[in-house]
N, C-alpha and C positions, 0 to 999 in steps of 0.2 A: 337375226337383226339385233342392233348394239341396241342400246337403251337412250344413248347419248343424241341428241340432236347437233349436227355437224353445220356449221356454216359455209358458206365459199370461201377460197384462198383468200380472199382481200374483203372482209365483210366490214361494213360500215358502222361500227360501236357504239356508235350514238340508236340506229336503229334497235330497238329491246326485242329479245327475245320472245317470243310470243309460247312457245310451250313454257318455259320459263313461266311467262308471267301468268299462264293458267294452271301451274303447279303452284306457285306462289299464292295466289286467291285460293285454290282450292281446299292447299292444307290451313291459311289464316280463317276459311270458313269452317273448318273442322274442329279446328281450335276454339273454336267461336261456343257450337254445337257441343262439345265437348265440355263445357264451362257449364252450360246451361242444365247439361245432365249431373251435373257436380252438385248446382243447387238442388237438383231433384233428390239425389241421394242424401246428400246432406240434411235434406228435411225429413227425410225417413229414418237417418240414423236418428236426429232429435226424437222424432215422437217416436220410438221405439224405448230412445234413453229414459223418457218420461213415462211410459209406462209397460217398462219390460216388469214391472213390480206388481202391477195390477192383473192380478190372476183369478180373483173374482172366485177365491175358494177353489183354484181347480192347479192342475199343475203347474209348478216350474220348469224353466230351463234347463236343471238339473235332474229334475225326474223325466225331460222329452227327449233332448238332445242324446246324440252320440258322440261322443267327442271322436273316435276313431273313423266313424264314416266321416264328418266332417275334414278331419286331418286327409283323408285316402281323395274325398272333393277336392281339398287344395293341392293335391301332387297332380292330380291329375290334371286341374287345368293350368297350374305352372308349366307342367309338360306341354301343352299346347301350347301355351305362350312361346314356349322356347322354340317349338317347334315351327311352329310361323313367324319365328326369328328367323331360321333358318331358311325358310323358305325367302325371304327377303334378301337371306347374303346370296341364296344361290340366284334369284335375278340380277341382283348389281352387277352378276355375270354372266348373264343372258341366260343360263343355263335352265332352259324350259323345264326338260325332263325332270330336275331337280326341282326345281320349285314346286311342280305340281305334286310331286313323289313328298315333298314336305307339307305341304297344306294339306295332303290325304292325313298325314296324320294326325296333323293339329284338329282339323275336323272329328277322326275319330275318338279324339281324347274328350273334345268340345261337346260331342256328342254323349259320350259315358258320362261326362259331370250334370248331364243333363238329366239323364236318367236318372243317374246317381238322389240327384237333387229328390227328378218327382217319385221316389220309391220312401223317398224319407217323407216327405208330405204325405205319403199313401196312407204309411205307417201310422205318423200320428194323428192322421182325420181318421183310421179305420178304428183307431185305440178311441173315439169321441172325442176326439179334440179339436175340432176344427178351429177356422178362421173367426166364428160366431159366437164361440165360447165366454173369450173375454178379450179386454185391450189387451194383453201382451202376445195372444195368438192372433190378434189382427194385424199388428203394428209386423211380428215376424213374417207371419205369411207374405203379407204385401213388403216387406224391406227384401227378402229374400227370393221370393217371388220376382218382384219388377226387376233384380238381377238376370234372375234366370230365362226372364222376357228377352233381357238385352242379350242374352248369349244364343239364348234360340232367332235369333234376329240378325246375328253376327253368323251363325252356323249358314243361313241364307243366305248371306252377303256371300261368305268364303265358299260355297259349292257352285254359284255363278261366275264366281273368279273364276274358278280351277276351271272352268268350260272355255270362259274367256280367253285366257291364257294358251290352255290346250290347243284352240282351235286357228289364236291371233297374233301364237307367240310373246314374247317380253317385246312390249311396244312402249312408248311413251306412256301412252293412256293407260294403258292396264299395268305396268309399273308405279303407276301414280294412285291407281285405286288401289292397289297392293301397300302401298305406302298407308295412305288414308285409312285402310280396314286394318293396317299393322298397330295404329293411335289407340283407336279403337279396341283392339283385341286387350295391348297392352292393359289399358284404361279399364275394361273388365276385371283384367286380373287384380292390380291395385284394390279396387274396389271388394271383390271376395276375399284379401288379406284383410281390410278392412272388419267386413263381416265376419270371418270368422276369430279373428282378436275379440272384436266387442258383444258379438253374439253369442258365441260357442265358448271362447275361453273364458270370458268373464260368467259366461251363463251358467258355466258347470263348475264354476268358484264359490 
């Protein structure tokens, strides 16, 4: 099944589109949503900015961080990104098998950054650093942290797609949430370039 909504031979243009016009609301609400999460990280970058400094006698950024595990982070969810790009061109083509054969992997990459992430937290709360230490281990944990929420959140979305899809095919509806969740993914990643510039590269400066 196309993707495309088809009208009759002699359709009356004045009458609007009605998937249209629920793809249009949809993604203007996602945009919306999308903005809203912009302020949230934004306020997180601030108070991290204000006190990545206050270490309260205990370590820095440059004595916690990895800069290599964080760089291997960012390939890896670049990769996804690209990968549930992919998964998007292969809808615009109906091509089910594809799409879902690409979202398996963007999931599994989504999933490794995930891990990735909490083995590094394991590390430095096992080393006595945790979240309670000082402001610059609270401000990270929670900047770093409420990311790795949104991607464990996003891993959910994208494993009910792939069933969706599986079962319902490239339909309007599930092209459209495929769209919505692609915003979304992208906007993730943006976001961990973000973090790892102001976190990690300047942290180990």
């Amino acid at each position: 099944m196309t993707i495309h909504h088809h009208r009759e031979a002699h359709p009356d243009m004045s009458v609007p589109d009605p998937h249209q016009d629920a793809f249009s609301r949809v993604t203007l609400g996602f945009w919306i949503y999308l903005m809203t999460d912009c302020l949230i990280f934004g306020t997180l970058f601030a108070t991290y900015a204000v006190l990545h400094n206050n270490t309260f006698g205990g370590p820095s950024g440059k004595d916690l961080f990895s800069l290599a595990t964080a760089f291997a982070e960012t390939m890896v969810l670049l990769f996804s990104s690209v990968t549930s790009g992919l998964a998007l061109l292969a809808a615009l083509k109906s091509k089910k098998n594809q799409t879902v054969f690409w979202l398996i992997f963007a999931f599994l990459f989504g999933a490794s950054f995930i891990a990735m992430e909490l083995t590094e937290f394991h590390h430095i709360a096992h080393a006595g650093h945790d979240w309670t230490q000082a402001a610059f281990l609270s401000s990270f944990f929670t900047l770093v942290g409420t990311h790795g929420l949104h991607v464990s959140i996003g891993l959910t979305w994208m494993a009910i797609m792939m069933a969706q899809i599986f079962f319902l095919g490239i339909t309007i509806d599930t092209f459209r949430r495929l769209v919505v969740f692609s915003l979304f993914w992208h906007f993730l990643d943006l976001v961990w370039i973000f973090i790892f510039t102001f976190v990690y590269l300047i942290g180990m400066a």
